[in-house]
C-alpha positions as CSV (number, residue, x, y, z in Angstrom):
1,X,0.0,0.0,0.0
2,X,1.0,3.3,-0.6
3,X,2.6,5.6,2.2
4,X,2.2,9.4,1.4
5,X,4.5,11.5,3.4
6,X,2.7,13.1,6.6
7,X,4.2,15.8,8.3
8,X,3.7,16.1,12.1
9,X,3.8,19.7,13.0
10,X,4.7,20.9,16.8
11,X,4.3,24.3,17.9
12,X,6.0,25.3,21.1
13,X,5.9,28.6,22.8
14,X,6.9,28.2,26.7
15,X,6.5,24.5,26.8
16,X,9.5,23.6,26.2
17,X,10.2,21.3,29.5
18,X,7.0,19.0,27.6
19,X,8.4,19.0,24.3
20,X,10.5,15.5,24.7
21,X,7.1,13.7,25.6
22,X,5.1,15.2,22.3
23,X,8.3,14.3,20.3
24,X,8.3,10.5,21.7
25,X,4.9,10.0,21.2
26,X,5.8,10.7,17.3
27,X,8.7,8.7,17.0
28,X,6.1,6.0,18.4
29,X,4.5,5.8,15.6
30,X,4.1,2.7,13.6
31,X,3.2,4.7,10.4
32,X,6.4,4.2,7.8
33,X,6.9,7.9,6.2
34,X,6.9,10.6,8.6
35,X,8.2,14.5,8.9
36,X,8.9,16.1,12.1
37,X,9.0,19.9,12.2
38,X,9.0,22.0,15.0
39,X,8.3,25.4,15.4
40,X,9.2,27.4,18.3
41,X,7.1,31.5,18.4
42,X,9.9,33.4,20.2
43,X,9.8,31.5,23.2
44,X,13.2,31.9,25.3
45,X,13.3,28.3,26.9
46,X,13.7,26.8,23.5
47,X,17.0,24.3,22.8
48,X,17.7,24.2,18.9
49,X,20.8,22.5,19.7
50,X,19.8,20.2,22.5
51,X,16.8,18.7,20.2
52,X,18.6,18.7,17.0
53,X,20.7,16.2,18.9
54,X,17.9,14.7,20.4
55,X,16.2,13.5,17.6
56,X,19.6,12.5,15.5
57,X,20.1,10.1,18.4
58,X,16.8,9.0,19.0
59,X,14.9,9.4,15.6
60,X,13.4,5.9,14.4
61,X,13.8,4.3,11.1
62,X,10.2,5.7,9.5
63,X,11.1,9.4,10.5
64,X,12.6,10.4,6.3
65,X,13.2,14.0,7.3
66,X,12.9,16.6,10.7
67,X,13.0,20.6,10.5
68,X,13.6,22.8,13.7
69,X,12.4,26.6,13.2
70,X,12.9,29.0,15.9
71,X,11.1,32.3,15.2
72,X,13.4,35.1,16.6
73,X,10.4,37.0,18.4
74,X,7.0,35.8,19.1
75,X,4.7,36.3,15.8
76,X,1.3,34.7,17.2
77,X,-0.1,30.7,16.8
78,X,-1.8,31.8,13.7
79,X,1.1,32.7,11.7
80,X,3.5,30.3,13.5
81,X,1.2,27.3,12.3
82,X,0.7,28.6,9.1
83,X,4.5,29.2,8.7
84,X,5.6,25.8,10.0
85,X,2.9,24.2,7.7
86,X,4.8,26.0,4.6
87,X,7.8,24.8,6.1
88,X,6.4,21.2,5.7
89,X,6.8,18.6,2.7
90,X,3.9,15.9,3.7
91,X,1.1,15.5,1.8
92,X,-0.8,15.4,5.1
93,X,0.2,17.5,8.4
94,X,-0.7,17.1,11.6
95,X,-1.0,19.6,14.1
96,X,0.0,19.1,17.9
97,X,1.4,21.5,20.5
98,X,4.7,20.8,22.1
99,X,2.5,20.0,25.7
100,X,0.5,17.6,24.1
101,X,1.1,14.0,22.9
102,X,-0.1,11.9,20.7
103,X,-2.5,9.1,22.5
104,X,-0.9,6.1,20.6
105,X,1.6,4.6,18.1
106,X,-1.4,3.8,15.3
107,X,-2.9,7.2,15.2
108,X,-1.4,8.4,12.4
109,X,-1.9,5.2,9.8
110,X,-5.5,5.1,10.9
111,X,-6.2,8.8,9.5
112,X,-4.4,7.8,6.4
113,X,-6.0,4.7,5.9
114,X,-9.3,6.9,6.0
115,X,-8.3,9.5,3.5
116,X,-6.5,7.3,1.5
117,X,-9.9,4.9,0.9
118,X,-12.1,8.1,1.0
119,X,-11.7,10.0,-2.4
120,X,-14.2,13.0,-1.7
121,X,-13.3,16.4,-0.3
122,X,-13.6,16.0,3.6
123,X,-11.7,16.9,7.1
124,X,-11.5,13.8,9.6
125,X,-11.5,14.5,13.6
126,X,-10.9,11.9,16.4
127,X,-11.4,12.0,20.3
128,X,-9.1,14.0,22.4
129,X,-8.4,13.5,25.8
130,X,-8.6,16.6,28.6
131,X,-5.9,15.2,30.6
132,X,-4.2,16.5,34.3
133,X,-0.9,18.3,33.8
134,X,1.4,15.4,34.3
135,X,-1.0,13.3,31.0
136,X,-1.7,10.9,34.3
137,X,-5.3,10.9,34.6
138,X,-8.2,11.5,32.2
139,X,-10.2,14.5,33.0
140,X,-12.8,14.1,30.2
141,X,-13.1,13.3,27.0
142,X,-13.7,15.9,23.8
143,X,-16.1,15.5,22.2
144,X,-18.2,14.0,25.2
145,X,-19.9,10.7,24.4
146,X,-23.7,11.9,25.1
147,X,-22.6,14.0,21.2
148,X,-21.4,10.9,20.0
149,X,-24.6,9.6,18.0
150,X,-24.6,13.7,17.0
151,X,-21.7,13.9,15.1
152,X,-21.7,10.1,13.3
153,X,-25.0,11.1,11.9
154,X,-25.3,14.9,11.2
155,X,-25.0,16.8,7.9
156,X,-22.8,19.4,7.5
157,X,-25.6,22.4,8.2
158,X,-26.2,20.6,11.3
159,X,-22.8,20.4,12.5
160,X,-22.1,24.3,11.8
161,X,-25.4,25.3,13.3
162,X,-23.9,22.9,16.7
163,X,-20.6,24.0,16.5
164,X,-21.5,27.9,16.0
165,X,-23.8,27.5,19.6
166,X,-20.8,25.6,21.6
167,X,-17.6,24.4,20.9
168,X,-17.9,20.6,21.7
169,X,-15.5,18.4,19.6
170,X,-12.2,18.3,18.9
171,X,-10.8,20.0,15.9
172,X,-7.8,18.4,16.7
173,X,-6.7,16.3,13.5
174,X,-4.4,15.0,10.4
175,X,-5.7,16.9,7.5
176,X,-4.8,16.9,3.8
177,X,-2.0,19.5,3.1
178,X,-3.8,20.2,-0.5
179,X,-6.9,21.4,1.4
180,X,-5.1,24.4,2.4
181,X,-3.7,25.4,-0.8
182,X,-7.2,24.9,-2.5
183,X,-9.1,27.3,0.2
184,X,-5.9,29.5,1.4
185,X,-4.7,28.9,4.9
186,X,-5.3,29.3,8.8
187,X,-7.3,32.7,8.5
188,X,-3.9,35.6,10.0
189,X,-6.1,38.0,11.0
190,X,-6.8,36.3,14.2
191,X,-4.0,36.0,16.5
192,X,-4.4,32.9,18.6
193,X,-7.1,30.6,17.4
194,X,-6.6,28.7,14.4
195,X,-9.3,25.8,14.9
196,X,-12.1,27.4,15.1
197,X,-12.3,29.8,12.7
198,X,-11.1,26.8,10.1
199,X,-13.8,25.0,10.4
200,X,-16.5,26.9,10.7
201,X,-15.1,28.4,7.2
202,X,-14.6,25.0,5.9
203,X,-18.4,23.8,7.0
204,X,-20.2,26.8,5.9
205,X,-18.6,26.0,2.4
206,X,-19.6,22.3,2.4
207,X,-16.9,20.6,3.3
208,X,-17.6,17.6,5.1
209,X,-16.1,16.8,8.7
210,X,-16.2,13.1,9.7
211,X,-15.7,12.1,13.1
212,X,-13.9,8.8,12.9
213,X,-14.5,8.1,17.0
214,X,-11.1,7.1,18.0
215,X,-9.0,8.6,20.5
216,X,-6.3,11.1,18.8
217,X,-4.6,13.4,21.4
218,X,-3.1,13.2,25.0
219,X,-4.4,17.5,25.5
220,X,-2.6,18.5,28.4
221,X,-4.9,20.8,30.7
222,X,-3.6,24.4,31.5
223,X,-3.9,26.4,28.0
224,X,-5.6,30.1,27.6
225,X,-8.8,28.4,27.0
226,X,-9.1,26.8,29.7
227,X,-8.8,29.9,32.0
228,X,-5.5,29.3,33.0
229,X,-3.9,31.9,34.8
230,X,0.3,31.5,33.9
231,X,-0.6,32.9,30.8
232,X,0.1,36.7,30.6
233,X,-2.8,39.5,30.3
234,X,-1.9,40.0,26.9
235,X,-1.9,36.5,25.8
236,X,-5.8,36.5,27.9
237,X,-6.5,39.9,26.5
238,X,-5.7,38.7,22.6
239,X,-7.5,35.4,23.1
240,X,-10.5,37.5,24.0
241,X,-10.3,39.2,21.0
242,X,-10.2,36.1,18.6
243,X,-13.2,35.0,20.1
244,X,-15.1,38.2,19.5
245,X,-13.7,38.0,16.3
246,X,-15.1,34.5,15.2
247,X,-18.8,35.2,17.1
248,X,-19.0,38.1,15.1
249,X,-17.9,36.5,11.9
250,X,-20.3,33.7,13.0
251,X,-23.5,36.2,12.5
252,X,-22.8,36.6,8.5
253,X,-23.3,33.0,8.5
254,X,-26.8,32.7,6.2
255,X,-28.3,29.3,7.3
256,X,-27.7,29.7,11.2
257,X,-30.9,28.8,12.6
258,X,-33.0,31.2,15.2
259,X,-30.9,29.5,18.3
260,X,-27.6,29.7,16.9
261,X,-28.3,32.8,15.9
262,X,-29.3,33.8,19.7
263,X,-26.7,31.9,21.4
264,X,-24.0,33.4,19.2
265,X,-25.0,37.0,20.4
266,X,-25.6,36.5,23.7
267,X,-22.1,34.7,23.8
268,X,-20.6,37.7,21.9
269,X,-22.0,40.3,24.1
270,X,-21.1,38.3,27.5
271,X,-17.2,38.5,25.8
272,X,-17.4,41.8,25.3
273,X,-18.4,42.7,28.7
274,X,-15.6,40.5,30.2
275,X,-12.8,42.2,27.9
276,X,-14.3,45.4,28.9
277,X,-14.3,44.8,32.6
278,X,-11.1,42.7,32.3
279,X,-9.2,45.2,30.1
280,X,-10.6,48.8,31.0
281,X,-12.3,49.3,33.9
282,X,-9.1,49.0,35.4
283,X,-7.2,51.1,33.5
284,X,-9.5,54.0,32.6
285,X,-7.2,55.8,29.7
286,X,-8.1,52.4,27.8
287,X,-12.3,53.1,28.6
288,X,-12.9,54.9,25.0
289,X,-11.1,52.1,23.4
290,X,-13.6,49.3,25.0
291,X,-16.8,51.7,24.2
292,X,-15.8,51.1,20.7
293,X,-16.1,47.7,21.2
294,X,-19.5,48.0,22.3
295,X,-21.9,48.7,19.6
296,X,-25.4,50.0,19.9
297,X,-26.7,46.7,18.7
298,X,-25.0,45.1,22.0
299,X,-26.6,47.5,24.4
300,X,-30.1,47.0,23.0
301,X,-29.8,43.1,23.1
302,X,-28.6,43.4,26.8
303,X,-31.9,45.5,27.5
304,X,-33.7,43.0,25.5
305,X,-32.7,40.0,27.2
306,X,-33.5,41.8,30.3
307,X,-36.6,42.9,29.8
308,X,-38.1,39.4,29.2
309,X,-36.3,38.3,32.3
310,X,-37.5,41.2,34.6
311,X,-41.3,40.3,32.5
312,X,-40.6,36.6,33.5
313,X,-39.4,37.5,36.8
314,X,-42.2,40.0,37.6
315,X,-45.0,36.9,36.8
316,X,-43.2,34.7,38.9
317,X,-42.9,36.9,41.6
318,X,-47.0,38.0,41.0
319,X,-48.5,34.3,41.1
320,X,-46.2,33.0,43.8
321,X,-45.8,36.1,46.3
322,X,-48.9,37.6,46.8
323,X,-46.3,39.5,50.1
324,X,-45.8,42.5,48.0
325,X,-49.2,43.3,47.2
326,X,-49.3,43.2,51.1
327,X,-47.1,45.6,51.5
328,X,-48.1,47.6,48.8
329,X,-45.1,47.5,46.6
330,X,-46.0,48.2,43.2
331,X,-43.7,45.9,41.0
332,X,-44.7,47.7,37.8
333,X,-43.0,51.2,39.3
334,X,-40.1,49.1,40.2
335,X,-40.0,47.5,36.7
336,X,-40.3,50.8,35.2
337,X,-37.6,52.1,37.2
338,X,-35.1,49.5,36.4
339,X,-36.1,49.6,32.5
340,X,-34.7,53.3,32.4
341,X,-31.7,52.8,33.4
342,X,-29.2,49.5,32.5
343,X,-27.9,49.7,35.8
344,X,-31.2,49.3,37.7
345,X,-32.0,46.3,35.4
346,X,-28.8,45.0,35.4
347,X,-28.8,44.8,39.6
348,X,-32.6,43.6,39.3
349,X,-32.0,40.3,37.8
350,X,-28.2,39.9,39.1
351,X,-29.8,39.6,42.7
352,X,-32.9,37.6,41.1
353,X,-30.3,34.5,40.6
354,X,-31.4,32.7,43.6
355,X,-34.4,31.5,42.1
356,X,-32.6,30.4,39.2
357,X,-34.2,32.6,36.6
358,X,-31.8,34.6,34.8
359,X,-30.4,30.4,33.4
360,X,-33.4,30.4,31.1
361,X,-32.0,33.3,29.2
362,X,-28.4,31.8,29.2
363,X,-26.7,34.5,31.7
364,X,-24.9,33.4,34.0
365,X,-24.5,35.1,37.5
366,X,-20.9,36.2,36.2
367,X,-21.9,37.8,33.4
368,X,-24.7,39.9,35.7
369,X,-21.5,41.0,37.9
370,X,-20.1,42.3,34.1
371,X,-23.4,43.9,33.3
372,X,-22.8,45.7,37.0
373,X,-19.4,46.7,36.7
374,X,-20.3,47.5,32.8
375,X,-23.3,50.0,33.6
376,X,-22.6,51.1,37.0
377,X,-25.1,51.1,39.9
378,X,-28.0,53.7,40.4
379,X,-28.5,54.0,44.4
380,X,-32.0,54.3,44.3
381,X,-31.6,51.1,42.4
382,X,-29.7,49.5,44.6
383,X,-32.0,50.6,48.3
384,X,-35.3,49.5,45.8
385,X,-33.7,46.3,44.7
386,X,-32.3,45.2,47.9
387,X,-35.2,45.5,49.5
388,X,-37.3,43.4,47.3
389,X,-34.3,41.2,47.7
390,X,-34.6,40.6,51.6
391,X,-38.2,40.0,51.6
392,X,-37.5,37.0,49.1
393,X,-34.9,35.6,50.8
394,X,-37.4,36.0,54.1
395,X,-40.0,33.9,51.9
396,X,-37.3,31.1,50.9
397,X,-36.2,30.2,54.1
């Protein structure tokens, strides 16, 4: 059988002490025709010397050919994939960072056993693994196996209008080389997500994605994505960014149905909010620079949202707490109150969360606290509010 060249691409950028275990698990490989290249973004822990060694001593038979590249200052994941990919010869690449592994010696001749017996246009994804930082113990598993059934049966629509609502499978995968220089590469203008954006493109132009079910990657927990704090502000700060940047580019999409289309703006405005209270409030020569970010559109879906919670809330409150009426507190004044200003509204259902309503609108209490810190607090708000919000805690007890 024929054994195409595959390129296994690893992209490091200050996880240098992890890099030896990703670059065992690919001289594991049982596949015949492999090329290693590695590309380091401007890290300063990086050893061109001490791997180029490495892997002269160590390489196995089926590794033809390995590249180190060593970008001089840090350029951004983006480019730094796209530039290691150029820097490749396989006619399928494989992407992996340098903290990751590869989960076991047969993954790469099972994806090209599938795209050498598939002849149509399509992108193959496995299983990855959310692992502990030492790769020890198995955290979860991406995608989960509840989206299983999902993903073996859906058509492509279906699988953009899924993946544009949450990000729940891994986009971790070998791909053909010529895909890229059909449809042009991983899209520079964001700076540290490549995934994504990629597929989302490459579904809303047809291109099938198959998921082939078997376990792919060893994902070490810890990255951007997963909240983790080691990584600068910047790096946080850019990452929030890209993800504005794809939600928003998500909304052009024609065929989105009505809950894509809902969960994509509610998502984009609860981003916004954190990079604004993240990245401005504290620093308040960088406030007109957030405002921008906020369109009007943005504001008016916030009071949107809130209005049919406060509507929602108000009916609950009505049929179940007959108390105020008691007490003569006219709920539509209050309601009125809080719609005039974002702040009133804002602290209205960020102290409603108790009874669990602000969920059904997908806000969570954090993003209430954003809303806060985002709109400030009125103190007439706050005395009217509190107030209401004693007396239901009195009732729940």
């Amino acid at each position: 059988m024929n054994s195409p060249l595959v390129s296994i691409v690893i992209l490091t950028y200050n996880n240098y002490k992890y890099i030896h275990e990703c670059i065992n698990s690919c001289l594991s490989q049982t596949y015949s025709n492999i090329e290693l290249v590695i590309s380091n973004d401007g890290s300063k822990d990086f050893n061109s010397p001490e791997l180029d060694e490495y892997l002269r001593m160590n390489k196995t038979p089926n590794i033809n050919n390995f590249v180190i590249n060593n970008n001089e200052t840090n350029i951004g994941t983006v480019k730094n994939v796209n530039k290691a990919v150029k820097m490749s010869s396989g006619k399928y690449y494989l992407l992996i960072a340098g903290d990751d592994a590869i989960y076991s010696e047969d993954v790469v001749q099972k994806y090209v056993d599938f795209y050498e017996e598939h002849s149509e246009e399509c992108l193959a994804v496995g299983k990855a693994l959310m692992m502990d930082e030492k790769l020890d113990k198995v955290l979860f598993y991406y995608p989960e196996e509840k989206d299983e059934p999902f993903l073996y049966s859906c058509t492509t629509k279906e699988l953009l209008n899924e993946l544009c609502k949450r990000y729940f499978f891994s986009t971790s995968t070998l791909a053909p080389r010529a895909y890229l220089d059909k449809y042009g590469y991983y899209d520079e203008n964001y700076t540290l997500i490549e995934d994504v954006p990629f597929y989302v493109k490459a579904l809303n132009r047809g291109t099938p994605v198959k998921y082939l079910g078997f376990p792919m990657l060893k994902h070490r927990d810890g990255g951007i994505s997963h909240g983790n704090t080691r990584y600068s502000s910047e790096s946080t700060r850019l990452y929030l960014l890209d993800t504005m940047k794809a939600l928003t580019e998500m909304t052009d999409i024609t065929f989105l149905n009505d809950d894509a289309k809902t969960r994509i703006r509610t998502e984009l405005v609860a981003i916004k909010l954190k990079y604004f209270k993240d990245f401005t409030v504290r620093n308040k020569s960088k406030i007109g620079k957030a405002i921008a970010v906020l369109n009007s559109k943005d504001k008016e879906l916030i009071l949107t949202v809130m209005r049919i919670f406060l509507n929602k809330a108000k009916a609950k409150i009505i049929s179940k707490f007959s108390f105020f009426y008691k007490l003569r507190i006219n709920l539509q004044e209050i309601a009125n109150f809080s719609l005039k200003k974002l702040s009133g509204l804002a602290f209205l259902c960020f102290v409603m969360y108790p009874l669990d309503w602000d969920i059904l609108f997908g806000f969570s209490l954090s993003t209430m606290r954003e809303v806060l810190a985002y709109s400030g607090v009125s103190i007439l708000g706050v005395i009217v509010i509190l107030y209401m919000y004693r007396k239901i805690l009195s009732l729940l007890k």
